[in-house]
PDB file of N, CA, C and O in Angstrom:
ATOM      1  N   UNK A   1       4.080 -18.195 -20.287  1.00  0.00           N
ATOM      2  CA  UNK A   1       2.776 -17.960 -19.679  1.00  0.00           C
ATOM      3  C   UNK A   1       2.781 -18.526 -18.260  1.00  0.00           C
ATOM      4  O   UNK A   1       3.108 -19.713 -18.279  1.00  0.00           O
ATOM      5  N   UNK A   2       2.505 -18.022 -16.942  1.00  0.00           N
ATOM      6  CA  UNK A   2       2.423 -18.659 -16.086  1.00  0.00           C
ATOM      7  C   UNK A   2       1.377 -19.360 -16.022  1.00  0.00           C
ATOM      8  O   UNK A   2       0.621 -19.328 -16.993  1.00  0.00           O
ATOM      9  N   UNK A   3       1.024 -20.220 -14.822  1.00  0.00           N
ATOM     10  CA  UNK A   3       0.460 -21.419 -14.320  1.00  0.00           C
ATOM     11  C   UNK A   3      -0.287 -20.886 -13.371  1.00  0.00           C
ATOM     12  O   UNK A   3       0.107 -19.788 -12.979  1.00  0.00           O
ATOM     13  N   UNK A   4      -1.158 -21.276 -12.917  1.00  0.00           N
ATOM     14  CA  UNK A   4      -2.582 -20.649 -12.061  1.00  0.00           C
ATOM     15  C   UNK A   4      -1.661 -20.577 -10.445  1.00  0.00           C
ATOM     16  O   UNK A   4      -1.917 -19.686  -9.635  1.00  0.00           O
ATOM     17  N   UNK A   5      -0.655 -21.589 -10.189  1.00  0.00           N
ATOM     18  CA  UNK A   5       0.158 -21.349  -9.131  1.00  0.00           C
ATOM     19  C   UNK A   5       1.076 -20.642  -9.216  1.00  0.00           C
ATOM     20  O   UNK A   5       1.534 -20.350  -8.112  1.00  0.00           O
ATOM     21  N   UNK A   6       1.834 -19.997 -10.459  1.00  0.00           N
ATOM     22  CA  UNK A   6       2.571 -19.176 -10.270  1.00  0.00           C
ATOM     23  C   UNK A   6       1.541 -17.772 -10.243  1.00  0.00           C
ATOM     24  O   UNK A   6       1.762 -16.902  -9.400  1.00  0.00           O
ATOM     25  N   UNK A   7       1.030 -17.707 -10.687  1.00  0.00           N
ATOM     26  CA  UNK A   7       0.058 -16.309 -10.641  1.00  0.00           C
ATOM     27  C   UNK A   7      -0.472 -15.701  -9.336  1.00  0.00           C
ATOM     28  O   UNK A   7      -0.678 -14.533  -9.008  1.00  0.00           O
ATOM     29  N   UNK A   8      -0.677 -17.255  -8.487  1.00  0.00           N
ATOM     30  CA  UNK A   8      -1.460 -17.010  -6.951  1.00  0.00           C
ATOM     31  C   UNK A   8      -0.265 -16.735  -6.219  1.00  0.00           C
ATOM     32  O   UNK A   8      -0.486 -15.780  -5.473  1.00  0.00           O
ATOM     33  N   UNK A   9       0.944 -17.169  -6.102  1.00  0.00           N
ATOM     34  CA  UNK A   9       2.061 -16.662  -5.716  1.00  0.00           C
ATOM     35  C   UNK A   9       2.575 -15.577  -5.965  1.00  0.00           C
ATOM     36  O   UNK A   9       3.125 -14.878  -5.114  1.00  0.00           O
ATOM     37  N   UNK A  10       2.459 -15.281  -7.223  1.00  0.00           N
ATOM     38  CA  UNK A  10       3.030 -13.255  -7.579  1.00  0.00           C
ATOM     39  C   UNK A  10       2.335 -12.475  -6.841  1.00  0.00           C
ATOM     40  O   UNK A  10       2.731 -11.373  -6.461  1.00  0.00           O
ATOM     41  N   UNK A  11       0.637 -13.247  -6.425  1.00  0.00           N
ATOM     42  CA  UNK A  11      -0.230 -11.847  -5.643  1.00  0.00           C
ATOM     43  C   UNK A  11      -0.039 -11.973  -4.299  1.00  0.00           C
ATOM     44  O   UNK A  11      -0.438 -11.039  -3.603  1.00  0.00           O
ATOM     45  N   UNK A  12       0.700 -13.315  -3.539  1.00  0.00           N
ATOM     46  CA  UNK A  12       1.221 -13.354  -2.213  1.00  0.00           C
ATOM     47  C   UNK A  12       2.035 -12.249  -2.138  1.00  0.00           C
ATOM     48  O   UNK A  12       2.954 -11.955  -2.903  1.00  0.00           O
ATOM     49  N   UNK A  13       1.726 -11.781  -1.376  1.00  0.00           N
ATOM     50  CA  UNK A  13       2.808 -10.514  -0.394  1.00  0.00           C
ATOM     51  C   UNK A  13       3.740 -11.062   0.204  1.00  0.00           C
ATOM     52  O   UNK A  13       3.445 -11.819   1.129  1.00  0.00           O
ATOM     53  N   UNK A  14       4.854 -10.893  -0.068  1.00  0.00           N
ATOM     54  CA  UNK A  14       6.216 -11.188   0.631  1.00  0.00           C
ATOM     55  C   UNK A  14       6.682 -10.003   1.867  1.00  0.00           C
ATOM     56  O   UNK A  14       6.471  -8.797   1.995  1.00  0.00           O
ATOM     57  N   UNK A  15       7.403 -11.011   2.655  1.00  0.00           N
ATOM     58  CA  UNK A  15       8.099 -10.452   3.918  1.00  0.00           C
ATOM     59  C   UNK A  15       9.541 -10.583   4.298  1.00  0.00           C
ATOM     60  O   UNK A  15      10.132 -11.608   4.638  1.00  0.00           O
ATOM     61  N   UNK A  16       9.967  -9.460   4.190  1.00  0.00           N
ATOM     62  CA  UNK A  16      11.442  -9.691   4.922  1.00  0.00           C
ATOM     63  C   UNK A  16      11.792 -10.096   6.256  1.00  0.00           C
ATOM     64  O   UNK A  16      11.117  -9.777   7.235  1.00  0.00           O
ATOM     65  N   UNK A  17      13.046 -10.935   6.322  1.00  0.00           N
ATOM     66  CA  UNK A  17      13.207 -11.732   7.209  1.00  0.00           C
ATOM     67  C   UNK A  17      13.051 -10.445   8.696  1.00  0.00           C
ATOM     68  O   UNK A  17      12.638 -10.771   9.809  1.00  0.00           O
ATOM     69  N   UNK A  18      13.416  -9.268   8.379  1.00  0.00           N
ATOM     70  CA  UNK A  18      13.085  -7.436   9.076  1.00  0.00           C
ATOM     71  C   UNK A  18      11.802  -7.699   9.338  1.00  0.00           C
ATOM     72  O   UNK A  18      11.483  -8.298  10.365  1.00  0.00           O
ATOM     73  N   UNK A  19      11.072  -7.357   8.601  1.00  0.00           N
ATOM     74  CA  UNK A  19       9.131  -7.205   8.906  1.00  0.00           C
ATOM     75  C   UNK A  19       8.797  -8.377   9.612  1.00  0.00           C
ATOM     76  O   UNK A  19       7.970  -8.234  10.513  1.00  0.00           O
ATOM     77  N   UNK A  20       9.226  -9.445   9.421  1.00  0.00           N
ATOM     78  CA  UNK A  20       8.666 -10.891   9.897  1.00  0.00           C
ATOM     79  C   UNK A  20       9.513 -10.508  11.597  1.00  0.00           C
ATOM     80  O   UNK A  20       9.029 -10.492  12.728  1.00  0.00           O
ATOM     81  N   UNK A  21      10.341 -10.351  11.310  1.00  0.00           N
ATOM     82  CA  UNK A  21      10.934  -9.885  13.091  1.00  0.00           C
ATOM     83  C   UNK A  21      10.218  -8.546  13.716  1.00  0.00           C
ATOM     84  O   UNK A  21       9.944  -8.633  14.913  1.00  0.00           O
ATOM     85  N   UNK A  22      10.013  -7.798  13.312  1.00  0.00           N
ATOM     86  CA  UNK A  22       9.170  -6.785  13.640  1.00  0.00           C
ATOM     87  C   UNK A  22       7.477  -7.258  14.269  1.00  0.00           C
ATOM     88  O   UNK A  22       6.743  -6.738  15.109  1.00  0.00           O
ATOM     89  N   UNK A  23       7.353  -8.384  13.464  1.00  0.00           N
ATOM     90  CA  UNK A  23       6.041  -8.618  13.993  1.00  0.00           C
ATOM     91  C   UNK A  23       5.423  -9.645  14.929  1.00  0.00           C
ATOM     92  O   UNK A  23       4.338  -9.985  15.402  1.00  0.00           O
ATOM     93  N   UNK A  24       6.843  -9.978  14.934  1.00  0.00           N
ATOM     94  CA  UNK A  24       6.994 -11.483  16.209  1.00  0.00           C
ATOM     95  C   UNK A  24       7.979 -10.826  17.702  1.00  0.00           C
ATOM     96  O   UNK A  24       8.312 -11.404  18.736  1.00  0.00           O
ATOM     97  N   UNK A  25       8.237  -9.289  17.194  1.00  0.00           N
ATOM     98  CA  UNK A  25       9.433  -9.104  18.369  1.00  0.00           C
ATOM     99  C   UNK A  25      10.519  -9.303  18.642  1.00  0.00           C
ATOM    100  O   UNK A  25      10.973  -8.971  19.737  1.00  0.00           O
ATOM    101  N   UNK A  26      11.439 -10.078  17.442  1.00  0.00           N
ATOM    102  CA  UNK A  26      12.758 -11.168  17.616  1.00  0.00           C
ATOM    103  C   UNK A  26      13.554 -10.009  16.408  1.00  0.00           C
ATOM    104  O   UNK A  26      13.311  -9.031  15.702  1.00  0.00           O
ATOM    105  N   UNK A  27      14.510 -10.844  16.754  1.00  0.00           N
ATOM    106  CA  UNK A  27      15.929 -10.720  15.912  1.00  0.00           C
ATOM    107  C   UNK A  27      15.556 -11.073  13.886  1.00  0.00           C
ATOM    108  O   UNK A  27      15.238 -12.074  13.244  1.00  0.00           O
ATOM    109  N   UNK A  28      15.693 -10.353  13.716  1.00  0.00           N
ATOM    110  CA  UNK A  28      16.239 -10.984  12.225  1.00  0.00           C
ATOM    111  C   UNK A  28      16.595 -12.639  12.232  1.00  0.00           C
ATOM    112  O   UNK A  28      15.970 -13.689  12.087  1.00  0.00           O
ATOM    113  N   UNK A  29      17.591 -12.336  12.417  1.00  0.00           N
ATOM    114  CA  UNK A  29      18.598 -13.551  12.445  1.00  0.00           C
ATOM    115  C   UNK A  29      17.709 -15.157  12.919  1.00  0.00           C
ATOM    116  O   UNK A  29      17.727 -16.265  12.382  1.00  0.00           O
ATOM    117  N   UNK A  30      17.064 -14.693  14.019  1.00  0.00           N
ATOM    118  CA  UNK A  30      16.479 -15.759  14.667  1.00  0.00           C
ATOM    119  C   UNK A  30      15.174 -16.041  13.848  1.00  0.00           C
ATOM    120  O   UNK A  30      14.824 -17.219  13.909  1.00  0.00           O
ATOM    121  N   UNK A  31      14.324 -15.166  13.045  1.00  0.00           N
ATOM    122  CA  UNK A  31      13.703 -15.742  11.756  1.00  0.00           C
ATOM    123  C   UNK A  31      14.296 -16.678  10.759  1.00  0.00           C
ATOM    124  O   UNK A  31      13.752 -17.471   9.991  1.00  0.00           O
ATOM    125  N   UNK A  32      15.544 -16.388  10.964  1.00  0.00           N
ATOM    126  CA  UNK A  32      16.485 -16.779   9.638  1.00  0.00           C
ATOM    127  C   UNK A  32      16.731 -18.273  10.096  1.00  0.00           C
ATOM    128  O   UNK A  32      16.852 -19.203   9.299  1.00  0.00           O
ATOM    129  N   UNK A  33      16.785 -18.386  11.349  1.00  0.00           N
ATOM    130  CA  UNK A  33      16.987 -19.833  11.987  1.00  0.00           C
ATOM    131  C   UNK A  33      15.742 -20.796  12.249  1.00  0.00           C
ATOM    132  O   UNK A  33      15.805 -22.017  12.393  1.00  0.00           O
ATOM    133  N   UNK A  34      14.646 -20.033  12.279  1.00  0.00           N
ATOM    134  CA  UNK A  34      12.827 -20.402  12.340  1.00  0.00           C
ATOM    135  C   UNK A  34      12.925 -21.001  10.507  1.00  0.00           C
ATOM    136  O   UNK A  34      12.279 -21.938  10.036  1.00  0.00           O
ATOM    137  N   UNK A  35      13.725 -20.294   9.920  1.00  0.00           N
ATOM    138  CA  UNK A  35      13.474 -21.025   8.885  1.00  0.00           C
ATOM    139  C   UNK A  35      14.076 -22.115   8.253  1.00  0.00           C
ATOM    140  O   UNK A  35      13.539 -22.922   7.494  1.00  0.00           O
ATOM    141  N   UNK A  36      15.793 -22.055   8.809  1.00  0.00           N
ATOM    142  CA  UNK A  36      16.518 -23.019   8.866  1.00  0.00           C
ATOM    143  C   UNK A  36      16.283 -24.736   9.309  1.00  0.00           C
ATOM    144  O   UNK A  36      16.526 -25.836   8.813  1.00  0.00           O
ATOM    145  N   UNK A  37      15.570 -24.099  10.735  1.00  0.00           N
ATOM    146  CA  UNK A  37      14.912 -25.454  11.440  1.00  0.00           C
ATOM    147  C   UNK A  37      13.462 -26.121  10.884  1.00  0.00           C
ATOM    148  O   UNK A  37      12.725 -27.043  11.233  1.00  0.00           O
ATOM    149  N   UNK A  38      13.490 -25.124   9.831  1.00  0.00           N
ATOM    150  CA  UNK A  38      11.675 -25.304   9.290  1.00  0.00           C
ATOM    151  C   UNK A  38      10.075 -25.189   9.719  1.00  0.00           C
ATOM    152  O   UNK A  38       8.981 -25.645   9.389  1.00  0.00           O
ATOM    153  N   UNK A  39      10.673 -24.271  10.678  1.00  0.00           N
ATOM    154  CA  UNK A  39       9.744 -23.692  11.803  1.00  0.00           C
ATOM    155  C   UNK A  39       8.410 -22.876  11.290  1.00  0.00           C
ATOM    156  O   UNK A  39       7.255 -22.891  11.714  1.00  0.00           O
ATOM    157  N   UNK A  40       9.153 -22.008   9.985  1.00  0.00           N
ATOM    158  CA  UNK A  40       8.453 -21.445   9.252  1.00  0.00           C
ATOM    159  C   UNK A  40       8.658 -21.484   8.122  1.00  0.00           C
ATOM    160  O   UNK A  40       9.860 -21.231   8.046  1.00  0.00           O
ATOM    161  N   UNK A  41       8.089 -21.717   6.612  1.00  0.00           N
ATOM    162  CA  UNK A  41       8.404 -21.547   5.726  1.00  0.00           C
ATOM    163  C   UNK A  41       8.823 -20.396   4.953  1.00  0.00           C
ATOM    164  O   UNK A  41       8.317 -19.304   5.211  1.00  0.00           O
ATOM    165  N   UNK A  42      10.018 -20.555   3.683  1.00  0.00           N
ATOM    166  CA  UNK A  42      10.272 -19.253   3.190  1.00  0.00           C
ATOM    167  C   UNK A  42      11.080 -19.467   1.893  1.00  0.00           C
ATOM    168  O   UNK A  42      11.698 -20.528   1.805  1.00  0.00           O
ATOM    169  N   UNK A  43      11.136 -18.712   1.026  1.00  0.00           N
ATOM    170  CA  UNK A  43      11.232 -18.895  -0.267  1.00  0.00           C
ATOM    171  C   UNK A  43      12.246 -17.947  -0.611  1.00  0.00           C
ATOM    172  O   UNK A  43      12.229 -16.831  -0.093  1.00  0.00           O
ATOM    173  N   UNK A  44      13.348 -18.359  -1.639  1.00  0.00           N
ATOM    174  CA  UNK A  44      14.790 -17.908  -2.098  1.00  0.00           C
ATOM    175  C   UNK A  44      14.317 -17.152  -3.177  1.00  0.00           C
ATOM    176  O   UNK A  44      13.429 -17.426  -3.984  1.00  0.00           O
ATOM    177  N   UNK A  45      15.180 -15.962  -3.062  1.00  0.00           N
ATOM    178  CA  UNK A  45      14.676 -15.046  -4.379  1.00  0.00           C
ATOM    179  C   UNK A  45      15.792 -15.307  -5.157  1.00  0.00           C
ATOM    180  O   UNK A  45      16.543 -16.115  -4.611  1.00  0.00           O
ATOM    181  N   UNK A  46      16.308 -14.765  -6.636  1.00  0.00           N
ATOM    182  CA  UNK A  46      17.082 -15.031  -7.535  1.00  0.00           C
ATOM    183  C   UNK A  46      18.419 -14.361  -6.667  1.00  0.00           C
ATOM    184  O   UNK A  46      19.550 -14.737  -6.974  1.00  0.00           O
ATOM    185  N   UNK A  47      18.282 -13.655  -5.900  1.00  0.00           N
ATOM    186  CA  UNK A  47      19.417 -13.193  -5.141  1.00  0.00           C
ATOM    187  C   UNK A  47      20.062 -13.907  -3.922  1.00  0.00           C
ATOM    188  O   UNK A  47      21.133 -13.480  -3.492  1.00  0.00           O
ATOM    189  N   UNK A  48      19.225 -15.378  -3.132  1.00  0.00           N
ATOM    190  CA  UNK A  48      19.720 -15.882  -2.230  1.00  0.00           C
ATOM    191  C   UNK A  48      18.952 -14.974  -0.983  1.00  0.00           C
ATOM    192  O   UNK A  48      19.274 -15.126   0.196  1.00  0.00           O
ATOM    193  N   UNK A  49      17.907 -14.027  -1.418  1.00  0.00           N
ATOM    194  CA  UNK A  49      17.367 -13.501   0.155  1.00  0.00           C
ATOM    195  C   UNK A  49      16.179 -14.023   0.269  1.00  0.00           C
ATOM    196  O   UNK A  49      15.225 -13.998  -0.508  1.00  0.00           O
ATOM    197  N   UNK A  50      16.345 -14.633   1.590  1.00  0.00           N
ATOM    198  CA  UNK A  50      14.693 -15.124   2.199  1.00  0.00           C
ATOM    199  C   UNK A  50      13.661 -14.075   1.824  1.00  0.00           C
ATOM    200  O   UNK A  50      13.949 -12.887   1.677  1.00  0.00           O
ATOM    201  N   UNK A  51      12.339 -14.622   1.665  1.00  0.00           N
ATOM    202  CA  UNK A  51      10.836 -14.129   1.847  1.00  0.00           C
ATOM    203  C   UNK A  51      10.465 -15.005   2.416  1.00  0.00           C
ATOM    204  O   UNK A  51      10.954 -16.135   2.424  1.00  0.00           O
ATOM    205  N   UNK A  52       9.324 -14.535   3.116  1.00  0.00           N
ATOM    206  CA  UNK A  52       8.280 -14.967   3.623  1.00  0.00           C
ATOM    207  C   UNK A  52       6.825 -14.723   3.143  1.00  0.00           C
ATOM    208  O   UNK A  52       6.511 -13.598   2.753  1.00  0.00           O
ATOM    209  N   UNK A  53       5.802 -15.882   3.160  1.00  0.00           N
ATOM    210  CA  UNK A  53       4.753 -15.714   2.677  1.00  0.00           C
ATOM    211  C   UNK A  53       3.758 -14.843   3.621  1.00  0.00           C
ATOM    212  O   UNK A  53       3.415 -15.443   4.640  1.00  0.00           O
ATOM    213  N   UNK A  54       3.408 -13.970   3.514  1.00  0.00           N
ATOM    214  CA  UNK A  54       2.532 -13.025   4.388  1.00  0.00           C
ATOM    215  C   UNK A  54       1.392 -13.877   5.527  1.00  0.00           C
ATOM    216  O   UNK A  54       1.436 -13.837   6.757  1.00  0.00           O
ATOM    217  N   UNK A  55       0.589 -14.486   4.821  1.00  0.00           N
ATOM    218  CA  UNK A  55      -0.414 -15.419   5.114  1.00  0.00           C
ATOM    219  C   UNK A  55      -0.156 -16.462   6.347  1.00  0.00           C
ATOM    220  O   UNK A  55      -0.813 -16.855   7.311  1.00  0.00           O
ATOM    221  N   UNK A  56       1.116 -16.699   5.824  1.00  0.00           N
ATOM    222  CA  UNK A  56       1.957 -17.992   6.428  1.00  0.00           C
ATOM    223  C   UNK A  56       2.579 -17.091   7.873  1.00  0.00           C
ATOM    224  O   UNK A  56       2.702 -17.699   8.937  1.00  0.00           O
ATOM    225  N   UNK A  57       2.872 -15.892   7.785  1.00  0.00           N
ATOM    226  CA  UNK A  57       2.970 -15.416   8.840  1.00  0.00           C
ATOM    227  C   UNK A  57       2.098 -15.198   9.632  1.00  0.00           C
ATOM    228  O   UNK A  57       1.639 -15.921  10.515  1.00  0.00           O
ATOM    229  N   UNK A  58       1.842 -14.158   9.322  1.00  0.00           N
ATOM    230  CA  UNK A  58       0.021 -14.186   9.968  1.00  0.00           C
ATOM    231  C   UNK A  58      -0.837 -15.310  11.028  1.00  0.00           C
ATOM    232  O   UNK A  58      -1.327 -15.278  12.157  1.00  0.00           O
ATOM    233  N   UNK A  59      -0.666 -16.387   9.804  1.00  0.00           N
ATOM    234  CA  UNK A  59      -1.568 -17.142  10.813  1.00  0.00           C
ATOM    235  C   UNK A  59      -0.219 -18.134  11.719  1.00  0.00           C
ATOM    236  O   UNK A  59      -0.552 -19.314  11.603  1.00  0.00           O
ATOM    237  N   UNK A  60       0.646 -18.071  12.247  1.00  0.00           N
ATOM    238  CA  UNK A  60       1.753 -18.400  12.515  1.00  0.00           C
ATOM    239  C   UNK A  60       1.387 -17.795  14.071  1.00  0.00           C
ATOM    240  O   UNK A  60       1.106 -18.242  15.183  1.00  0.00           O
ATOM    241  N   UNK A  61       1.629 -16.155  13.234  1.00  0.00           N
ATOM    242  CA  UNK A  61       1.281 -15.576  14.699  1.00  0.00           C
ATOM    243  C   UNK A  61      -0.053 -14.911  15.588  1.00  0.00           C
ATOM    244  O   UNK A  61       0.004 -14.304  16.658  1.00  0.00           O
ATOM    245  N   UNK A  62      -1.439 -15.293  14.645  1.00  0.00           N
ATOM    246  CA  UNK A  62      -2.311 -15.840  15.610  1.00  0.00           C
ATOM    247  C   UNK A  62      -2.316 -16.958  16.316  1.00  0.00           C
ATOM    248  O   UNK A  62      -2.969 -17.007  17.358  1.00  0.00           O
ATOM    249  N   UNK A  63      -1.626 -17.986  15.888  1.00  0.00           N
ATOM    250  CA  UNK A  63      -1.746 -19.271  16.719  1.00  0.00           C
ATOM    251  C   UNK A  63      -1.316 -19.162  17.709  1.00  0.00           C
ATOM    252  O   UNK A  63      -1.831 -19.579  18.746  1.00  0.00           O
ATOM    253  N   UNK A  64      -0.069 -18.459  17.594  1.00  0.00           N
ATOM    254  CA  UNK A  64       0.646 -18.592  19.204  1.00  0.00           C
ATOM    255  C   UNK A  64       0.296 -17.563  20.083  1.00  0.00           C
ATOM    256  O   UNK A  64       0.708 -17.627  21.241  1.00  0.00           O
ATOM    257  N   UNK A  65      -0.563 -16.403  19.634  1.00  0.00           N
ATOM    258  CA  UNK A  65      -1.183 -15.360  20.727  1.00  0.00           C
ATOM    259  C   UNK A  65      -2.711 -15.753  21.255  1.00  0.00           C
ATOM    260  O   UNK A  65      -3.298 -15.443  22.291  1.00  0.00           O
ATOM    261  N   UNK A  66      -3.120 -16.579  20.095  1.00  0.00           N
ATOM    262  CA  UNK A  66      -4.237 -17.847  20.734  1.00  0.00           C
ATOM    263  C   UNK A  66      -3.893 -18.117  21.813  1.00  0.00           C
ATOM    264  O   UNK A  66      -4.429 -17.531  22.753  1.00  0.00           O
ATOM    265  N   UNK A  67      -3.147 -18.838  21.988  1.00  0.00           N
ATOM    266  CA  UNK A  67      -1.916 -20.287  23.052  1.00  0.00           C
ATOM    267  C   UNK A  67      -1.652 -19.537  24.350  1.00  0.00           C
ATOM    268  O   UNK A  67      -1.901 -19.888  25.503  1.00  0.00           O
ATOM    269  N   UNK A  68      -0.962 -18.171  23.789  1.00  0.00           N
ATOM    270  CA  UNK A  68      -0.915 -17.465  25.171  1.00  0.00           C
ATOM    271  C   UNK A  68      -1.694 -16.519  25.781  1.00  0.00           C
ATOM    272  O   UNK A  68      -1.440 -15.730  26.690  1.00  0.00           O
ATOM    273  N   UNK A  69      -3.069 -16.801  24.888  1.00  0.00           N
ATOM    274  CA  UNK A  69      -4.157 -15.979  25.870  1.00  0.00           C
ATOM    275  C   UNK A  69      -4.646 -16.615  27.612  1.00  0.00           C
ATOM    276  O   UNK A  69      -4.833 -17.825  27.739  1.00  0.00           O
ATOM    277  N   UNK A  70      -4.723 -16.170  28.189  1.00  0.00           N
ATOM    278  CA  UNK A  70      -5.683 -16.965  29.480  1.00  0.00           C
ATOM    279  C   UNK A  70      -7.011 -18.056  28.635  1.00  0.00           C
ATOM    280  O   UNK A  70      -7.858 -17.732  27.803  1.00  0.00           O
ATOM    281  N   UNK A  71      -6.791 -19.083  29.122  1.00  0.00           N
ATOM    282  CA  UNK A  71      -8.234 -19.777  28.961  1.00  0.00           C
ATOM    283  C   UNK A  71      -9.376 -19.661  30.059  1.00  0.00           C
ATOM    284  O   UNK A  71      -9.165 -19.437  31.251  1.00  0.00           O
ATOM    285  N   UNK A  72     -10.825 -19.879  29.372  1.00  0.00           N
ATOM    286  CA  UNK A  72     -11.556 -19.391  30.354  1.00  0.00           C
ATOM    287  C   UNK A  72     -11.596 -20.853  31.316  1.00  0.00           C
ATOM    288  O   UNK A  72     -11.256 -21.956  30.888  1.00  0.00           O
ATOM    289  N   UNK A  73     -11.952 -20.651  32.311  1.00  0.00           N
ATOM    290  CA  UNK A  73     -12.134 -22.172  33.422  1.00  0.00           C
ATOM    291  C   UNK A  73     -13.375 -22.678  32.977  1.00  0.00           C
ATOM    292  O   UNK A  73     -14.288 -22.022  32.476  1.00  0.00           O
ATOM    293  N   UNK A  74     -13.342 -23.915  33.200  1.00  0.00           N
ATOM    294  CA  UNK A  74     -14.559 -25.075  32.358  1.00  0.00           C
ATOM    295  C   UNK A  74     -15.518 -25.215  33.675  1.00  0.00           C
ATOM    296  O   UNK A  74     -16.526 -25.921  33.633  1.00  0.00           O
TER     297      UNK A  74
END
């Protein structure tokens, strides 16, 4: 029977280390190293291939298009 955390995790949408580069603009590979360095989190499937948590992307990459918007002058 799963656990109320494994259940909320089966309905997380996963991302390939592909889609997660697709949506940041980068390399594969260089996701693969965002995750190495722990930049971003990501989770081993029974096969040894990264996912990524959707969510965890997402707000990853609003933060940093936040950051590089113009600020307004005070």
């Amino acid at each position: 029977m799963a656990t109320p955390t494994q259940s909320a995790d089966a309905a997380e949408h996963l991302l390939t280390p592909g889609e997660v580069a697709s949506l940041f603009r980068v390399d594969p590979k260089t996701v693969t190293r965002w995750a190495s360095a722990g930049r971003i989190g990501s989770i081993r499937t029974p096969g040894g291939h990264r996912r990524f948590r959707e969510s965890e992307v997402r707000s990853m990459l609003a933060n940093l298009t936040s950051e590089a918007l113009p600020q307004a002058p005070r």
